[in-house]
HTML snippet that shows the backbone in 3Dmol.js (N, CA, C, O; Angstrom):
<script src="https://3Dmol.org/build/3Dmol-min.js"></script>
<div id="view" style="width:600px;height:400px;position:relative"></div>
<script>
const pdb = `
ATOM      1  N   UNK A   1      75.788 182.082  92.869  1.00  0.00           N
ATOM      2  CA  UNK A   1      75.053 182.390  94.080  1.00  0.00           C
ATOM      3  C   UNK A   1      76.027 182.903  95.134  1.00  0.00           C
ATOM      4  O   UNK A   1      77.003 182.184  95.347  1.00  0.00           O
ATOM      5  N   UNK A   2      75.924 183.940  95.768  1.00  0.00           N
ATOM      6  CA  UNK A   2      76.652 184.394  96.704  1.00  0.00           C
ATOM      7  C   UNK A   2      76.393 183.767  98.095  1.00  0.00           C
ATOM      8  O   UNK A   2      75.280 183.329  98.385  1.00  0.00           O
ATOM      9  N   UNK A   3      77.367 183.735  98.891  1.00  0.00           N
ATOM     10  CA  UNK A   3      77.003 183.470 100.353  1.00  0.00           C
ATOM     11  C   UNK A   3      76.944 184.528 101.375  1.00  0.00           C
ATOM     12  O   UNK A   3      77.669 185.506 101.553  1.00  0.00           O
ATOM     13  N   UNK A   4      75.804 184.057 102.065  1.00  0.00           N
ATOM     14  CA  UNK A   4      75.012 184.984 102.844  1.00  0.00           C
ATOM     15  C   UNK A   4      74.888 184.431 104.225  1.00  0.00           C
ATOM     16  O   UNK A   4      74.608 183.241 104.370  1.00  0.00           O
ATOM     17  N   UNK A   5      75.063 185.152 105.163  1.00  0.00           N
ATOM     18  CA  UNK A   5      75.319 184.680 106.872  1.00  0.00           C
ATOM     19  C   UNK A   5      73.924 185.697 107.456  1.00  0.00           C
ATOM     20  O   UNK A   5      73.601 186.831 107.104  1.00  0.00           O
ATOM     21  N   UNK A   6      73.544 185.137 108.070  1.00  0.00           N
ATOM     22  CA  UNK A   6      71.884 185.265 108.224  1.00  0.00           C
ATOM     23  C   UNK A   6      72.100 185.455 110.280  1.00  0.00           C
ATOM     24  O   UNK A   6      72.816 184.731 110.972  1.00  0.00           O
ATOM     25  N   UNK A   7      71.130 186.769 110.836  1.00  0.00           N
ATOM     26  CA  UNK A   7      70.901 186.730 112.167  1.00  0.00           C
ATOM     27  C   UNK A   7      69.777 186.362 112.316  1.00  0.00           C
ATOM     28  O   UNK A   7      69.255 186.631 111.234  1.00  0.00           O
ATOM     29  N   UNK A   8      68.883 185.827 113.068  1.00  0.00           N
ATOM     30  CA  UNK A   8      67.639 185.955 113.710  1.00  0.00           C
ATOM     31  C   UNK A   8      67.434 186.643 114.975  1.00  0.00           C
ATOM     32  O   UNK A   8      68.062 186.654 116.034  1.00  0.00           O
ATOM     33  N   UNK A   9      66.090 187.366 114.451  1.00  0.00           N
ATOM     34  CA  UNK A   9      65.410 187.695 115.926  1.00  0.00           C
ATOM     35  C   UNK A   9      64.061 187.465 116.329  1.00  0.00           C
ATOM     36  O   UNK A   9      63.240 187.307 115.426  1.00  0.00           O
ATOM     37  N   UNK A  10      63.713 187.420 117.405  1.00  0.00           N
ATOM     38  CA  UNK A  10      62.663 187.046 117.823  1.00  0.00           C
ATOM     39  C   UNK A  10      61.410 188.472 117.924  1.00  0.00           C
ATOM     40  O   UNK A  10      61.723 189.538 118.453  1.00  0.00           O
ATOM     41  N   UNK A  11      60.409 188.290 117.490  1.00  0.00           N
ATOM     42  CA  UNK A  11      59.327 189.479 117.509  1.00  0.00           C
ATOM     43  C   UNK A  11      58.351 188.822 118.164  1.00  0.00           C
ATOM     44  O   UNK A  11      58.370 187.657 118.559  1.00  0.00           O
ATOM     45  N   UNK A  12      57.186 189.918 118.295  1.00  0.00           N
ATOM     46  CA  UNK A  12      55.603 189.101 118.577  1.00  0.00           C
ATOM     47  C   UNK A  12      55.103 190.323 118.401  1.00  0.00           C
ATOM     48  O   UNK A  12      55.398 191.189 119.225  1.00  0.00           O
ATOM     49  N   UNK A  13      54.156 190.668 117.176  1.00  0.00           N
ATOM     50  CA  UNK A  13      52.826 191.669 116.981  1.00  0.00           C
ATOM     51  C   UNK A  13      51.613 190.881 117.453  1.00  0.00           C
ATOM     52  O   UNK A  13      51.482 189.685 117.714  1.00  0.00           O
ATOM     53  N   UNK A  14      50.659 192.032 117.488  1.00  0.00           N
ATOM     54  CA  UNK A  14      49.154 192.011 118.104  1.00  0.00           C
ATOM     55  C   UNK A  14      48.678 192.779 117.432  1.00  0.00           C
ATOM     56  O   UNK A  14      49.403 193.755 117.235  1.00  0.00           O
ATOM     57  N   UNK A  15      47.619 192.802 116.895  1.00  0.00           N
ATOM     58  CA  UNK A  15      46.612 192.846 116.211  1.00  0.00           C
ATOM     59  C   UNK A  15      44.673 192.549 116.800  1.00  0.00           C
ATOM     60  O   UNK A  15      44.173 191.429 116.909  1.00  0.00           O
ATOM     61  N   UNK A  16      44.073 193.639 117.030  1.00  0.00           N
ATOM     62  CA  UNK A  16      42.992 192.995 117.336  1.00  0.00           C
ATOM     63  C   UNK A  16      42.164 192.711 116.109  1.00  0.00           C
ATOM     64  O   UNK A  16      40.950 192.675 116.312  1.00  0.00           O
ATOM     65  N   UNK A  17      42.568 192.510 114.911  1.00  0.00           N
ATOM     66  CA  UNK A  17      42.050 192.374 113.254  1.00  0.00           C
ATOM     67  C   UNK A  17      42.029 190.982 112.708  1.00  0.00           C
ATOM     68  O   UNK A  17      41.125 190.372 112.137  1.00  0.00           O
ATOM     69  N   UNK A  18      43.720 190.494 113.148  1.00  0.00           N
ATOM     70  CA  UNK A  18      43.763 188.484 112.760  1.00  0.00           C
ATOM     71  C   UNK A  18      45.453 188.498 112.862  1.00  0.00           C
ATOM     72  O   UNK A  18      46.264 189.362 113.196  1.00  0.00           O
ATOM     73  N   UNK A  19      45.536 187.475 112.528  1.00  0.00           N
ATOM     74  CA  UNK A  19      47.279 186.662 113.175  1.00  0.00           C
ATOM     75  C   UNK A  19      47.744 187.399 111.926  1.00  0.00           C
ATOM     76  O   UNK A  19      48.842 187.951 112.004  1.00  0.00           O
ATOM     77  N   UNK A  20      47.012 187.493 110.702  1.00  0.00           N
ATOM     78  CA  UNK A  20      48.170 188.271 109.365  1.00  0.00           C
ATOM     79  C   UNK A  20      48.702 189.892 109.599  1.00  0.00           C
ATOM     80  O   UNK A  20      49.701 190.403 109.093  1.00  0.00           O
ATOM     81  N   UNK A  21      47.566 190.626 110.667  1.00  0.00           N
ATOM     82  CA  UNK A  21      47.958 191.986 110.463  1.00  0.00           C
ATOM     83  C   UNK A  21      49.053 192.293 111.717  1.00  0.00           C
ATOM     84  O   UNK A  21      49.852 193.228 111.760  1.00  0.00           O
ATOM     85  N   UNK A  22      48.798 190.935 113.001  1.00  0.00           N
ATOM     86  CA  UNK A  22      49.482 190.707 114.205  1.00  0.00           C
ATOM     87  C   UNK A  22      51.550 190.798 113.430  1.00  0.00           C
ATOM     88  O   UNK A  22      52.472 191.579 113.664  1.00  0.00           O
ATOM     89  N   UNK A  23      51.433 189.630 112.563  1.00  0.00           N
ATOM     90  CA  UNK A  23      52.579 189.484 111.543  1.00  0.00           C
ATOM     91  C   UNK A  23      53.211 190.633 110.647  1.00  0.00           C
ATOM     92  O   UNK A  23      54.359 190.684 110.207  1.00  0.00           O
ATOM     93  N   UNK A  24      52.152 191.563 110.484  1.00  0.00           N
ATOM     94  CA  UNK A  24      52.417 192.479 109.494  1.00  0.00           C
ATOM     95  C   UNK A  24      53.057 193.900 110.427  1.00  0.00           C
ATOM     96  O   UNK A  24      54.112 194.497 110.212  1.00  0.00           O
ATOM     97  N   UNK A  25      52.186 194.135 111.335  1.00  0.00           N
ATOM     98  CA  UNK A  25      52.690 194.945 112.234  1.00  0.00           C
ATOM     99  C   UNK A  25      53.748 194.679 112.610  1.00  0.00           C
ATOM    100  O   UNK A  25      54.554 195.470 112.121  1.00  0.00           O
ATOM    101  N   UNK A  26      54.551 193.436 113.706  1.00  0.00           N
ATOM    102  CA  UNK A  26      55.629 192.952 113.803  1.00  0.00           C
ATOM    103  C   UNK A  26      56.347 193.301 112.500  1.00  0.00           C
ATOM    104  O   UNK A  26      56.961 194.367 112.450  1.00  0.00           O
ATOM    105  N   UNK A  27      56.333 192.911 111.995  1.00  0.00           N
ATOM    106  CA  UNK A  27      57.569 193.131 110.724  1.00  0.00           C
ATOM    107  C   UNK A  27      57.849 194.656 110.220  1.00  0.00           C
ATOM    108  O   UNK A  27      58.955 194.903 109.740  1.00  0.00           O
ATOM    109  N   UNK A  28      56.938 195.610 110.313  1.00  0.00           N
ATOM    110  CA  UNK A  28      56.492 196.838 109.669  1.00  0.00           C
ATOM    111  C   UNK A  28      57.243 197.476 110.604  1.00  0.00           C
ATOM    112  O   UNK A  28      58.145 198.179 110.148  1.00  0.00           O
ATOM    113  N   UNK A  29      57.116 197.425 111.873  1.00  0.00           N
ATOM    114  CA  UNK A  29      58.057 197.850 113.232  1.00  0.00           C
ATOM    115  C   UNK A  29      59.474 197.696 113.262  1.00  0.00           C
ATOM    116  O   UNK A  29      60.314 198.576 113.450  1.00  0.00           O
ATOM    117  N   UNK A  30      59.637 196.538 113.065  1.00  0.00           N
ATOM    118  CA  UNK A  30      61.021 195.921 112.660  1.00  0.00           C
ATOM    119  C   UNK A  30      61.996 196.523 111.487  1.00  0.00           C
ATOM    120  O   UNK A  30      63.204 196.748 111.414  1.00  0.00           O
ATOM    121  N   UNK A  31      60.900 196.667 110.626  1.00  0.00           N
ATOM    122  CA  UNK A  31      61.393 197.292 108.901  1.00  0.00           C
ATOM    123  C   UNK A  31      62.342 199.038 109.280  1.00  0.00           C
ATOM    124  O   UNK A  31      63.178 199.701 108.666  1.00  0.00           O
ATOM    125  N   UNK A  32      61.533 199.203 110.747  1.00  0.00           N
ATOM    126  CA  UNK A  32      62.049 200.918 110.667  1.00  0.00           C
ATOM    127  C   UNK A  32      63.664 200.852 111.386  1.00  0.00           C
ATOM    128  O   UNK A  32      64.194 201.948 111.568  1.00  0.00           O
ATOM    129  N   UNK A  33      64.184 200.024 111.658  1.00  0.00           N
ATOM    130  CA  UNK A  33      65.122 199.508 112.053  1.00  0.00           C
ATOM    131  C   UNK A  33      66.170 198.629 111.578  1.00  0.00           C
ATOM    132  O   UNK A  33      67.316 199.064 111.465  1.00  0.00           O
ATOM    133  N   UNK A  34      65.871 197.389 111.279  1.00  0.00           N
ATOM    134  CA  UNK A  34      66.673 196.338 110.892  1.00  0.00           C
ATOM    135  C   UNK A  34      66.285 196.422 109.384  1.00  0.00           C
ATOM    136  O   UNK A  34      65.241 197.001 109.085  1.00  0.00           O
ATOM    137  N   UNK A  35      66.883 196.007 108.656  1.00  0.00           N
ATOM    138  CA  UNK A  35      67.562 196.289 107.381  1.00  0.00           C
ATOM    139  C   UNK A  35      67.527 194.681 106.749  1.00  0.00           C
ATOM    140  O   UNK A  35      67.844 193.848 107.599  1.00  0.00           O
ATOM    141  N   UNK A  36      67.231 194.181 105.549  1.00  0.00           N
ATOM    142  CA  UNK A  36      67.999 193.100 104.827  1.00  0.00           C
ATOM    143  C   UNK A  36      66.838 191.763 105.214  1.00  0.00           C
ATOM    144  O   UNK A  36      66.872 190.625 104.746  1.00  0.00           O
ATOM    145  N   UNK A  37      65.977 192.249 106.073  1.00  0.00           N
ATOM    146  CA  UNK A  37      64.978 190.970 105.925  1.00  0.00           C
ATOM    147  C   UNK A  37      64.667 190.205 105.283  1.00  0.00           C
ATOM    148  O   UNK A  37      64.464 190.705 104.177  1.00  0.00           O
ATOM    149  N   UNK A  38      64.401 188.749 105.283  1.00  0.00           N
ATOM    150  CA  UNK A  38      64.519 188.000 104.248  1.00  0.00           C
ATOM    151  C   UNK A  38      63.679 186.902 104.615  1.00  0.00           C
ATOM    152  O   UNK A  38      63.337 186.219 103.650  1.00  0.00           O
ATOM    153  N   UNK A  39      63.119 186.424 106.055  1.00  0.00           N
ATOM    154  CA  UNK A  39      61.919 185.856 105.897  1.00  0.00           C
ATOM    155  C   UNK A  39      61.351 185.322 106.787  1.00  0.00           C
ATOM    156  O   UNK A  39      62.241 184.483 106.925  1.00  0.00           O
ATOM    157  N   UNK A  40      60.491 184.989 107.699  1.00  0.00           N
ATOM    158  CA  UNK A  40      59.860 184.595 109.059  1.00  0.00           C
ATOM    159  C   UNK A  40      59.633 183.340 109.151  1.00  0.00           C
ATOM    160  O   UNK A  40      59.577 182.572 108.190  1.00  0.00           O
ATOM    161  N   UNK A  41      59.443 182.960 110.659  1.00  0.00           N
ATOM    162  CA  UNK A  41      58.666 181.784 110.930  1.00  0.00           C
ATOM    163  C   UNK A  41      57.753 182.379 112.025  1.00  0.00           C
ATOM    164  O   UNK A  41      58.069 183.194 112.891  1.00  0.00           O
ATOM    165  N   UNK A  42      56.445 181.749 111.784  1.00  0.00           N
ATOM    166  CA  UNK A  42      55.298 181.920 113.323  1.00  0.00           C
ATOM    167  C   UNK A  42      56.147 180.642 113.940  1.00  0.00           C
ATOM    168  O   UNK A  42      56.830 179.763 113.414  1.00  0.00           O
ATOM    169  N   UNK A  43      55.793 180.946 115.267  1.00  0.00           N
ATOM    170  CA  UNK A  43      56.539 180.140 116.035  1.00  0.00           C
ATOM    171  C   UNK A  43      55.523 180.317 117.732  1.00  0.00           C
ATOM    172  O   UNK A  43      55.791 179.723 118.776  1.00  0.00           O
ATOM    173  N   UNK A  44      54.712 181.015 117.574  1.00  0.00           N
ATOM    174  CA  UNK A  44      53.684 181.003 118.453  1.00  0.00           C
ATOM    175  C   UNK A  44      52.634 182.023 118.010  1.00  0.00           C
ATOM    176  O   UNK A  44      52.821 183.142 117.531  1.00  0.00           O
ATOM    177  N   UNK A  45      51.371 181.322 118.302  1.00  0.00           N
ATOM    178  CA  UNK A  45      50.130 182.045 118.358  1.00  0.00           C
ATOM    179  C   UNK A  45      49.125 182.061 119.496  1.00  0.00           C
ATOM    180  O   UNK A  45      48.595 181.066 119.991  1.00  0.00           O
ATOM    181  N   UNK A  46      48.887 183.677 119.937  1.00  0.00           N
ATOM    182  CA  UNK A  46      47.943 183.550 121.231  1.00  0.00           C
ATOM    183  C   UNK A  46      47.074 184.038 120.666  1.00  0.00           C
ATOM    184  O   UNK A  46      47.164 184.223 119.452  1.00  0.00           O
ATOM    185  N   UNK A  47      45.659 184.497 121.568  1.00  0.00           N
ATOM    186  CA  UNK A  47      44.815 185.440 121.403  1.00  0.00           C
ATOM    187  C   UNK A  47      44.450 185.645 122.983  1.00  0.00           C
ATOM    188  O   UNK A  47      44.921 185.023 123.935  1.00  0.00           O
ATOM    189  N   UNK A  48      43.694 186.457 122.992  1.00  0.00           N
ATOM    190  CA  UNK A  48      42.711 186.895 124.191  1.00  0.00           C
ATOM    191  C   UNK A  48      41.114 187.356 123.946  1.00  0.00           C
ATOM    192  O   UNK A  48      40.636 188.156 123.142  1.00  0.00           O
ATOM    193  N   UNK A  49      40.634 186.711 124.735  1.00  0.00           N
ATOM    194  CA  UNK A  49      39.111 186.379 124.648  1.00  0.00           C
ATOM    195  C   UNK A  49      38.412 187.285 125.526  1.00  0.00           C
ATOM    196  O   UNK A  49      38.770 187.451 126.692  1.00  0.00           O
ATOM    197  N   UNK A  50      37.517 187.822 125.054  1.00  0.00           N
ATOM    198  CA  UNK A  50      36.222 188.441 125.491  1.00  0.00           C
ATOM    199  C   UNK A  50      34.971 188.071 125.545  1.00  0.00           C
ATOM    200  O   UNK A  50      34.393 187.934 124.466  1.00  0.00           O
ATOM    201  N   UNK A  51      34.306 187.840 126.668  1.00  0.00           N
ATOM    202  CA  UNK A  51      32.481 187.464 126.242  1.00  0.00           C
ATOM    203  C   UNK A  51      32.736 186.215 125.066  1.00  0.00           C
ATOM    204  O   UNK A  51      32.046 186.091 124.054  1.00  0.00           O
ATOM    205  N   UNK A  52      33.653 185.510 125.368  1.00  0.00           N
ATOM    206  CA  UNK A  52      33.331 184.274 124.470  1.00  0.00           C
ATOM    207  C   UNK A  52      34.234 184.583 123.046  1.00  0.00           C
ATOM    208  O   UNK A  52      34.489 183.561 122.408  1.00  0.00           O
ATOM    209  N   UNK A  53      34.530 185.317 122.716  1.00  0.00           N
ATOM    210  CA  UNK A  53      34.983 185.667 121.277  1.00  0.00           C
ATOM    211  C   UNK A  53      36.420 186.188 121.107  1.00  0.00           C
ATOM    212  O   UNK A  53      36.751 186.972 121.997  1.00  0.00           O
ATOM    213  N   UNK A  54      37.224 185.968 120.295  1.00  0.00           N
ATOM    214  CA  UNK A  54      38.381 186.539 120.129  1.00  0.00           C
ATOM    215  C   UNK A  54      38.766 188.163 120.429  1.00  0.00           C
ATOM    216  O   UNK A  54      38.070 189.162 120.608  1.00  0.00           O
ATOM    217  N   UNK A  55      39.067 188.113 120.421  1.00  0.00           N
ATOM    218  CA  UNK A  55      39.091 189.619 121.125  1.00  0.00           C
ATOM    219  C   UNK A  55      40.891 190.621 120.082  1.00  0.00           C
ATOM    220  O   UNK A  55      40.946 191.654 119.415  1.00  0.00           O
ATOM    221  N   UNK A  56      41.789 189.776 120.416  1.00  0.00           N
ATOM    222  CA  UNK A  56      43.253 190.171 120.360  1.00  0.00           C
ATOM    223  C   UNK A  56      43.562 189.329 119.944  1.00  0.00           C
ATOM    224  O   UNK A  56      42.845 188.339 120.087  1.00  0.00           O
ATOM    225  N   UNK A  57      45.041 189.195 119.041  1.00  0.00           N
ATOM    226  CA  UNK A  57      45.889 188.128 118.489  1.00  0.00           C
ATOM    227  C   UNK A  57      47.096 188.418 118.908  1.00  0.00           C
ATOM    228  O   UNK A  57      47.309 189.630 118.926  1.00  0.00           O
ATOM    229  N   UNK A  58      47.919 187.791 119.233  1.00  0.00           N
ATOM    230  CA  UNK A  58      49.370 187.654 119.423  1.00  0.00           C
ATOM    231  C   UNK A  58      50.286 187.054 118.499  1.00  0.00           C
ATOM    232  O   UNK A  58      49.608 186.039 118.337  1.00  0.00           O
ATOM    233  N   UNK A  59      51.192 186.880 117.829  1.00  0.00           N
ATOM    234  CA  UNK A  59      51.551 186.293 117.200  1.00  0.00           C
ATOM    235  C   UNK A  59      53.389 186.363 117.290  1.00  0.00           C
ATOM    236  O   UNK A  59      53.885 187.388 116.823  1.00  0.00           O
ATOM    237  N   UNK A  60      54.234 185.435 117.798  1.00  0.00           N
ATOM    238  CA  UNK A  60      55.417 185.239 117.955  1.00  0.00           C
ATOM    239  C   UNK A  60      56.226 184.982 116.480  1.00  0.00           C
ATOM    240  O   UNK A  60      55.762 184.161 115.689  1.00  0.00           O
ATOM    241  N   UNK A  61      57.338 185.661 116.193  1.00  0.00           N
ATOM    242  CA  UNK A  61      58.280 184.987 114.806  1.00  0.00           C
ATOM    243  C   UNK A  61      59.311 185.252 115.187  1.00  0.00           C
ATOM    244  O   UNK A  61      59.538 186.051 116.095  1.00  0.00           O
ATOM    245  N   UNK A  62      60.533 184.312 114.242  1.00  0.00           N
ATOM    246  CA  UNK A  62      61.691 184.329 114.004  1.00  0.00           C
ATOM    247  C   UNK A  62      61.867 184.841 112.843  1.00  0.00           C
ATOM    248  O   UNK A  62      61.196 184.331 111.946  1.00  0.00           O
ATOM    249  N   UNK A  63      62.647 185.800 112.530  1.00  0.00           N
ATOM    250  CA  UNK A  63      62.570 186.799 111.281  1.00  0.00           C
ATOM    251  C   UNK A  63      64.721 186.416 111.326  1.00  0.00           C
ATOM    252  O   UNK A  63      65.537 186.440 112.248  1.00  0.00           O
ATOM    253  N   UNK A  64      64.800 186.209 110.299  1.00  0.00           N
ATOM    254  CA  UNK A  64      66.195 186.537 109.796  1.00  0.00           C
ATOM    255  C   UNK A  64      66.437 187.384 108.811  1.00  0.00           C
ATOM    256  O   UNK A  64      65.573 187.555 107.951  1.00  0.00           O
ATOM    257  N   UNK A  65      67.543 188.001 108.766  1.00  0.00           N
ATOM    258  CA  UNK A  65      68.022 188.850 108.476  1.00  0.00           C
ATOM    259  C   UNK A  65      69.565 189.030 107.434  1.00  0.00           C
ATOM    260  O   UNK A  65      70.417 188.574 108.196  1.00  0.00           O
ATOM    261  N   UNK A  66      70.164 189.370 106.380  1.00  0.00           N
ATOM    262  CA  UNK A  66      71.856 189.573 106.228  1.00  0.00           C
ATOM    263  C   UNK A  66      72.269 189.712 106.916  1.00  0.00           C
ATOM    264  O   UNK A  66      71.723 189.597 108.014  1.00  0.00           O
ATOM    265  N   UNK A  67      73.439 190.036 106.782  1.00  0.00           N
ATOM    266  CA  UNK A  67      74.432 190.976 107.484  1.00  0.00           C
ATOM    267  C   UNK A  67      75.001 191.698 106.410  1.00  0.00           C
ATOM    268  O   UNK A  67      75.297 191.259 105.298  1.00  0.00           O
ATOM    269  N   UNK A  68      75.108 192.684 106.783  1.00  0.00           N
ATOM    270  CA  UNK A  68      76.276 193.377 105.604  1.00  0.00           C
ATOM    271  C   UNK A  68      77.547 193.177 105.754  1.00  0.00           C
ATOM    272  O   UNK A  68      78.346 193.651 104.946  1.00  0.00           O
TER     273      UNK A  68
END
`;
const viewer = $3Dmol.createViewer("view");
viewer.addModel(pdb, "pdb");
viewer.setStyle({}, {cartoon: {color: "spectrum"}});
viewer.zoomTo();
viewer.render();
</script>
């Protein structure tokens, strides 16, 4: 097994669809940039409400990363 030294960063996607596509976007954004991803934590979830109903999702992660 090799050793591997890991960064984190902090994201937050939105999604007005659900917290998975909020997550997916975040990361998909990230992907065009940072390199070597390797795996998330949610670490906060919002939404915003309309007329009673969900409306928007927010969704906060910690994504780490290699280093080369």
């Amino acid at each position: 097994m090799s050793h591997h030294t890991y960064k984190l960063i902090e994201l937050t996607g939105s999604s007005p669809e659900g917290m998975q596509q909020a997550i997916e976007n975040a990361i998909a954004k990230a992907s065009e940039t940072v390199h070597n991803m390797r795996w998330f934590e949610v670490t906060e979830t919002r939404g915003h409400l309309e007329q009673g109903k969900v409306a928007h999702w927010q969704v906060s992660l910690k994504v780490g990363f290699t280093l080369d």
